[in-house]
C-alpha positions, -999 to +999 in steps of 0.1 A: -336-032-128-320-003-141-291+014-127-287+054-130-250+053-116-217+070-117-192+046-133-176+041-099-205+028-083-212+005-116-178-004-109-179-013-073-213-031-072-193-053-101-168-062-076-192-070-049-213-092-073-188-108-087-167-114-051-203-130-040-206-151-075-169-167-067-176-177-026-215-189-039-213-202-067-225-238-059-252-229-038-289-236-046-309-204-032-342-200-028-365-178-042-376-155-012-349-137-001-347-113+032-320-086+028-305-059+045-278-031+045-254-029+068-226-005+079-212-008+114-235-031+130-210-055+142-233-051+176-261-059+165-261-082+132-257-118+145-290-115+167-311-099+136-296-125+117-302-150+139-343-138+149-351-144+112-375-165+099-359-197+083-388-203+061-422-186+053-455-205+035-429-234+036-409-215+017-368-214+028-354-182+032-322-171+022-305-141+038-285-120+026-263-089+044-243-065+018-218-048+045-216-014+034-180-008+038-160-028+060-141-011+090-150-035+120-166-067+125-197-067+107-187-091+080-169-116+103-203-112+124-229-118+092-207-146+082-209-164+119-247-156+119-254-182+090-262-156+069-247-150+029-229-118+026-215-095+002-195-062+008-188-032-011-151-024-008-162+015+003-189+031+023-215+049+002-248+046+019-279+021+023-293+025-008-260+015-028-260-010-004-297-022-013-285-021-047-264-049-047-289-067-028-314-066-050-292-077-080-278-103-064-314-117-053-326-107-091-294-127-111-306-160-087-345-160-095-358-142-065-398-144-063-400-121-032-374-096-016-375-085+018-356-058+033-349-057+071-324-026+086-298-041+105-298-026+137-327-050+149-357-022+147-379-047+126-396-073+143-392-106+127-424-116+139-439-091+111-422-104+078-443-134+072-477-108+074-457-080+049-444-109+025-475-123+022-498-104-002-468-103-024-464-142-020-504-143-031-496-119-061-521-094-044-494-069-044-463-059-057-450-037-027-460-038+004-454-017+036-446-022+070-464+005+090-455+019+124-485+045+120-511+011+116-486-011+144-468+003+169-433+021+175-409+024+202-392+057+190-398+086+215-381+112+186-411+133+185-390+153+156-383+117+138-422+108+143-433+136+131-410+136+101-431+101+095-461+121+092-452+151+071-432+126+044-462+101+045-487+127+039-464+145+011-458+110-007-496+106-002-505+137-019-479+133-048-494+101-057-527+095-048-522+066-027-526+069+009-494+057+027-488+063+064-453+053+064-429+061+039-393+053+058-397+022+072-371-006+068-395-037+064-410-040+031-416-065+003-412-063-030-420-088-063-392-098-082-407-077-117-408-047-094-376-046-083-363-056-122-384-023-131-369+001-099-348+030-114-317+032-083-306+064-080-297+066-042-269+056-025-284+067+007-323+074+013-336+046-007-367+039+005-392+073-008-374+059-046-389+026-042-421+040-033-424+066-059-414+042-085-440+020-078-469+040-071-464+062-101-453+035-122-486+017-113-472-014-093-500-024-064-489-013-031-500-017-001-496-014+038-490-038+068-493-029+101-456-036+121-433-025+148-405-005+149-382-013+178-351+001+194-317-003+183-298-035+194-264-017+197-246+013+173-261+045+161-285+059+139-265+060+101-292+089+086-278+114+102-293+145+121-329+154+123-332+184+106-306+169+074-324+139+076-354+158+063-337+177+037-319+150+020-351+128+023-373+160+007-343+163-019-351+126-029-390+129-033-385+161-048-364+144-075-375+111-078-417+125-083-399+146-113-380+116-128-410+096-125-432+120-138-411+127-168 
């Protein structure tokens, strides 16, 4: 994986690696991991946690929370849940968040990651179907899809913002993809060791471009987005929501194209 970070955030992902390295250090992992970001979701963490899958193809699972910042119970939460955690020791954003996730998952021999928000909007009973083509090497990312399942979120500004970024993403690339913000994906370990991390916040259009113009197989399944357990949205407001997410295709397609 390579990093494109300030020294501070090289600095504070050490700290959270290395704090996770000293509590886990004797434990055998396995090599899908599901993983997720989270920053105040003391609400809603220990039900997501608890709803995952414990195994998939008779595989274990191990699941892993990076708390994004800690100012109230999420950790304690995670920790209760079952789950392994890590926690940055400031707020920066999901993607930075994701970072550390995916290095942590990469340094312990991680065949599959799978990212899950945690607010509860996936539903577990879709992982196995988005992990699997990766799991069958028919695909190095692969898509949940609200467009091809189903969705719960009556944001007509937020749905349509699904539309216009799927279509742009589309356009860019070549690839048809129908939805480009969704939280549930799955990635191969050598695409996540090839991902260039930019974002500390709107991760998800990086991952994308990266792998669609870096030639990685992608694909879609078809999921369901479902409403919040508890808390409130992290992205912000509709209207800079779409800016900053333009502002990331806009300069990730360039990157990548370079």
């Amino acid at each position: 994986m390579a990093l494109v970070s300030s020294l501070e955030d090289v600095f504070i992902d050490f700290v959270a690696i290395k704090e996770f390295d000293d509590k886990y250090s004797s434990v055998d992992f396995s090599q899908i991991w599901i993983v997720m970001a989270a920053y105040r979701e003391a609400e809603s963490i220990y039900q997501v946690i608890q709803s995952l899958p414990s195994s998939i193809n008779d595989i274990n699972v191990t699941p892993l929370v990076v708390v994004d910042g800690e100012d109230d119970k999420t950790y304690e939460m995670a920790i209760e849940a079952k789950a392994y955690v890590a926690r940055a020791f400031t707020q920066r954003g999901q993607g930075a968040a994701l970072r550390i996730a995916y290095q942590i998952a990469l340094l312990r021999g991680a065949r599959v990651i799978i990212t899950v928000d945690g607010d509860g909007q996936c539903d577990p009973a879709d992982i196995a179907s988005v992990a699997e083509p990766v799991l069958r090497d028919d695909a190095d990312l692969v898509l949940g899809s609200r467009t091809r399942g189903s969705s719960e979120n009556t944001d007509i500004v937020r749905n349509l913002g699904v539309k216009v970024f799927s279509r742009l993403i589309s356009f860019l690339t070549g690839s048809y993809i129908t939805d480009t913000a969704n939280p549930l994906r799955a990635m191969s370990g050598e695409l996540a060791k090839y991902l260039v991390l930019e974002e500390n916040q709107y991760q998800a259009s990086e991952v994308i471009l990266d792998a669609l113009l870096g030639g990685f197989r992608v694909c879609e399944r078809p999921a369901k987005m479902k409403a919040r357990y508890g808390g409130t949205s992290k992205k912000g407001k509709n209207l800079i929501y779409g800016l900053r997410y333009f502002r990331v295709v806009a300069r990730t397609y360039l990157r990548e194209k370079k």
